[in-house]
C-alpha positions as CSV (number, residue, x, y, z in Angstrom):
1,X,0.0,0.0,0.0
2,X,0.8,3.3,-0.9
3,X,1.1,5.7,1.9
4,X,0.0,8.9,0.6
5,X,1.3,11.4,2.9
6,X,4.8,11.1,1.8
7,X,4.4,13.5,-0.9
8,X,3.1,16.1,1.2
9,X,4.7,19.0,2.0
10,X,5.0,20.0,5.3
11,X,5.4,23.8,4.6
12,X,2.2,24.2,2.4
13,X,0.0,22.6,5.3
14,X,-0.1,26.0,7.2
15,X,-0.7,27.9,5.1
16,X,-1.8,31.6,4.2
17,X,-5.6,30.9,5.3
18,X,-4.2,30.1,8.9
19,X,-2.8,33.2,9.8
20,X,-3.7,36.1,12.2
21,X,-2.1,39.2,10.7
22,X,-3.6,41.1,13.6
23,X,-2.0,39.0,16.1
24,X,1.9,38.8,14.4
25,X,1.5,41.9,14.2
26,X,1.6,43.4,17.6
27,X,3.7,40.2,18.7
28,X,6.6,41.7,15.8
29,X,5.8,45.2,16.9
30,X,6.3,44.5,21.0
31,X,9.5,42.3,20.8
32,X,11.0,45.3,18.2
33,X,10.4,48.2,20.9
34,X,11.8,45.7,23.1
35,X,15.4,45.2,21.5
36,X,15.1,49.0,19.8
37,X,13.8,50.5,23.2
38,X,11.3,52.3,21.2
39,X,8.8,54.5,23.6
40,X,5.9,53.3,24.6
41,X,3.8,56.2,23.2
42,X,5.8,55.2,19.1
43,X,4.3,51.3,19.9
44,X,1.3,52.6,18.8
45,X,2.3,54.7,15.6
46,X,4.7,51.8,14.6
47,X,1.7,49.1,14.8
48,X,-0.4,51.7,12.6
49,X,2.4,51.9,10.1
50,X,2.9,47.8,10.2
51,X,-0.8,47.9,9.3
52,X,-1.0,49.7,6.4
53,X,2.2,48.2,5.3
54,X,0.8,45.2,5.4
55,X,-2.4,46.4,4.0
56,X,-0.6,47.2,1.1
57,X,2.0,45.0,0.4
58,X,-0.1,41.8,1.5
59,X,-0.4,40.4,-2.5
60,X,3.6,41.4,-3.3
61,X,4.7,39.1,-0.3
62,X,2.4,36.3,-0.7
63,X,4.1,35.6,-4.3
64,X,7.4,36.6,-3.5
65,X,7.0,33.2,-0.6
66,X,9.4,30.5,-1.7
67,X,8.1,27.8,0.9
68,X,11.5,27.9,2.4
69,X,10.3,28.6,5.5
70,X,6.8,28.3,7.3
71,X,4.4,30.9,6.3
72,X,4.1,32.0,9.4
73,X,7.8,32.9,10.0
74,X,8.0,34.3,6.6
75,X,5.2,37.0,7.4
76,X,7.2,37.6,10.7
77,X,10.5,38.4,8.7
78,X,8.1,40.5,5.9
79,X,6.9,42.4,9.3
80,X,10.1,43.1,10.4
81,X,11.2,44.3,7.5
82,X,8.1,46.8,8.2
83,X,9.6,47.9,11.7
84,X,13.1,48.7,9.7
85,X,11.4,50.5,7.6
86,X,9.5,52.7,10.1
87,X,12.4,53.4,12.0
88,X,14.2,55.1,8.6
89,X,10.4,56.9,8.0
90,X,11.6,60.5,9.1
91,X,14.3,61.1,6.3
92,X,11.4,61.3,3.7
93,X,11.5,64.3,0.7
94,X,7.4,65.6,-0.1
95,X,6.4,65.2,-3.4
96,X,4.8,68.4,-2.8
97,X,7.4,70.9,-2.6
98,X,8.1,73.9,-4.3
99,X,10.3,72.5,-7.1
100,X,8.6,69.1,-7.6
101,X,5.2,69.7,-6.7
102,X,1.9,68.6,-8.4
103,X,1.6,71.6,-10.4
104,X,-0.9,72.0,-13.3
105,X,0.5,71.9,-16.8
106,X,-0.8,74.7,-19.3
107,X,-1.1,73.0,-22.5
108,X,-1.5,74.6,-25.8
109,X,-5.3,75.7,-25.4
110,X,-4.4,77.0,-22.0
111,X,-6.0,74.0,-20.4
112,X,-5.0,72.8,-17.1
113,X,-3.7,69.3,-17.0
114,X,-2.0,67.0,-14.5
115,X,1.1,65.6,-16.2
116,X,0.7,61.6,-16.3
117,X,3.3,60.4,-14.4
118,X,1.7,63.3,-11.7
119,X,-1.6,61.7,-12.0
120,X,-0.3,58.3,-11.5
121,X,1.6,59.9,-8.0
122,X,-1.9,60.9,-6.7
123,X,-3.7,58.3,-8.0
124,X,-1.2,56.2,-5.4
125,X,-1.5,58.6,-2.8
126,X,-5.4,58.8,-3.0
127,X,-5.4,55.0,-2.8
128,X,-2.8,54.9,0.4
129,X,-5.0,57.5,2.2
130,X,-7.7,54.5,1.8
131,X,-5.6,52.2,3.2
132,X,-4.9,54.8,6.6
133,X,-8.7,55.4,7.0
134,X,-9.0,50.9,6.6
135,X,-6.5,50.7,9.6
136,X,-8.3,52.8,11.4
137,X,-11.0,50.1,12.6
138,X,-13.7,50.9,14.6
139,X,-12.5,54.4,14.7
140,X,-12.3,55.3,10.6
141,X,-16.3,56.5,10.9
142,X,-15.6,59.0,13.8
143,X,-12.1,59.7,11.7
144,X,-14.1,60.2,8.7
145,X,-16.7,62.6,9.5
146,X,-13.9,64.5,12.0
147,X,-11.5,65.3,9.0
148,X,-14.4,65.9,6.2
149,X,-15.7,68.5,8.8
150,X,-12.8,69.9,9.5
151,X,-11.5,70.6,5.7
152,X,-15.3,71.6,5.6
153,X,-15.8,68.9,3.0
154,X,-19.9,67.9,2.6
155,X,-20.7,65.4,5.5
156,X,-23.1,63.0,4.1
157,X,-25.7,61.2,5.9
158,X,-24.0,57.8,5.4
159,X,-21.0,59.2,6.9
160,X,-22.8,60.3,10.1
161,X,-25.2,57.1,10.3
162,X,-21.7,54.9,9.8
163,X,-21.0,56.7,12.8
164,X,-24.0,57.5,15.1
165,X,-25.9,54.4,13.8
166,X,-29.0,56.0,14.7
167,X,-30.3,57.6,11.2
168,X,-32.7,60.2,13.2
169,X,-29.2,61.4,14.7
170,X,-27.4,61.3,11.3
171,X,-30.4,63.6,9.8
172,X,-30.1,66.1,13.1
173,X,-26.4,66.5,13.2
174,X,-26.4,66.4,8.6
175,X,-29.2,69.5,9.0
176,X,-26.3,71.2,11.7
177,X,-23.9,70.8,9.5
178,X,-25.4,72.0,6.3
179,X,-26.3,74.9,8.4
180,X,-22.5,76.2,9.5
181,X,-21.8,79.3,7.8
182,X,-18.3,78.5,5.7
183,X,-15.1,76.9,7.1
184,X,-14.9,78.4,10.5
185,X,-12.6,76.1,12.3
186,X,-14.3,77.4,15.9
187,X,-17.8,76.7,14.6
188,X,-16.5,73.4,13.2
189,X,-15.2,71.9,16.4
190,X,-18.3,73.1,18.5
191,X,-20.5,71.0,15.8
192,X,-17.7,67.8,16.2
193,X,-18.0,68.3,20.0
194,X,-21.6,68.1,19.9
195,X,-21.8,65.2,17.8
196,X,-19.1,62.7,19.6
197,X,-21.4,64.2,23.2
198,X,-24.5,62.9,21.7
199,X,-23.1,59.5,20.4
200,X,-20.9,58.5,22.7
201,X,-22.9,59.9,25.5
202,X,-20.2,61.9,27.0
203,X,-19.8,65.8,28.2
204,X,-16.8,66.2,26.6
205,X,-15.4,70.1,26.0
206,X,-14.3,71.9,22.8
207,X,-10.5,72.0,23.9
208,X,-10.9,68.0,24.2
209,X,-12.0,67.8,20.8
210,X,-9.8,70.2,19.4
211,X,-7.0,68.2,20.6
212,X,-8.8,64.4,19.1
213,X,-8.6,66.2,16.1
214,X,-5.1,67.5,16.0
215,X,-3.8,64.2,17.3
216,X,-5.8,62.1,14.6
217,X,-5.0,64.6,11.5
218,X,-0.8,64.1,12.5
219,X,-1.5,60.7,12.8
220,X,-3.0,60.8,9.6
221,X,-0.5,62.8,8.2
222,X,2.6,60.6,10.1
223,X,1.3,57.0,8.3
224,X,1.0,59.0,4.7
225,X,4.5,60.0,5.4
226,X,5.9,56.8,5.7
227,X,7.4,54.2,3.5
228,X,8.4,56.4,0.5
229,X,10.3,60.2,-0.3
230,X,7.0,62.2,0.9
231,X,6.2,64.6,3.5
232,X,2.8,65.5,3.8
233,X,1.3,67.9,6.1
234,X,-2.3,69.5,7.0
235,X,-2.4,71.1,3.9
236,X,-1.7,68.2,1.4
237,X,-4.0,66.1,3.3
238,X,-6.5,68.2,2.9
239,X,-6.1,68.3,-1.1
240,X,-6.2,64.4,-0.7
241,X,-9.3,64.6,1.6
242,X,-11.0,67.0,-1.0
243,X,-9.7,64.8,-4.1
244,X,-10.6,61.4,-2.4
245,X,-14.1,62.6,-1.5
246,X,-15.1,65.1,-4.7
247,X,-18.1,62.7,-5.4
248,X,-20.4,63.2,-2.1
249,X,-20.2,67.1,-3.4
């Protein structure tokens, strides 16, 4: 008799459907503060980077594995590679600046027109501020509706019932909003404050929400600054933000 399992391979029988990104990831991310003595308060910016790392280069590394090793301690090694990365994230050049920046190009008929290796640049930046606002979790509806707010872009009612899941709420606080009288960033975070009160059924003050949203925006800002020659800041994001979400207008 023929016994069967001799031809199998021991590598392929764990494999890609068996793991816990989740799970390697914040076991990679604590044992590489560990040895680096990163600061507690960069754990958390370092397992947001990981994510969206991952997020994104999830289909390169899974044909790029060799079966040399088990999957498991391949995705380990990819992830590490992610914490390497992070740590060289600050020496990063913007795409935006002065001299390279996404300018418009007058053609002949005095058009406007991004250039297409410029289109293809924002294209991927449009699709990597996706992948921030996908890591975000539980948080990316309250994240959402914070930053399109606060660049004063529409806030639609599937944006606010995402995040109050109460649709008589989402009307209420849509109404408010298409009430505020321009971009004033004072009127702006009294309307967020009241909002994230009446959802989360707190008594939260302005200053506390102006500081949610500071934090959130740099964090924001930090994970689209990563992983390439860019440096973002308030201002690009916000050309993203109004780019990524010109259809709800």
């Amino acid at each position: 008799m023929t016994d069967e399992r001799t031809n199998s391979n021991p590598l392929e029988e764990t494999g890609w459907d068996h793991i816990k990104p989740e799970e390697l990831i914040n076991l990679v991310a604590s044992k590489f503060c560990r040895t680096y003595s990163v600061y507690p308060y960069e754990k958390e910016d370092l397992i947001q980077f990981m994510r969206l790392r991952y997020f994104e280069q999830f289909n390169t590394a899974r044909n790029n594995y060799r079966k040399e090793a088990r999957v498991k301690t391949y995705v380990c090694a990819v992830l590490l590679n992610f914490c390497r990365e992070f740590r060289r994230a600050n020496c990063s050049k913007s795409i935006f600046t002065e001299s390279e920046g996404i300018q418009p190009e007058i053609t002949a008929d005095g058009e406007g027109e991004l250039s297409i290796t410029k289109k293809m640049v924002l294209k991927y930046e449009l699709k990597r501020l996706g992948y921030v606002f996908k890591i975000q979790g539980s948080r990316k509806p309250k994240v959402v509706v914070a930053l399109k707010a606060y660049y004063f872009i529409d806030v639609t009612h599937i944006d606010l019932f995402k995040y109050a899941q109460d649709m008589d709420l989402a009307r209420y606080f849509f109404d408010l909003f298409s009430r505020l009288n321009g971009p004033r960033k004072n009127a702006i975070i009294s309307y967020l404050t009241k909002l994230f009160n009446r959802v989360e059924k707190k008594n939260s003050s302005e200053d506390a929400t102006r500081k949610w949203v500071d934090r959130h925006i740099a964090l924001v800002v930090k994970l689209l600054n990563t992983g390439g020659e860019r440096k973002h800041d308030k201002e690009t994001l916000g050309i993203l933000m109004e780019l990524k979400f010109a259809d709800d207008k």
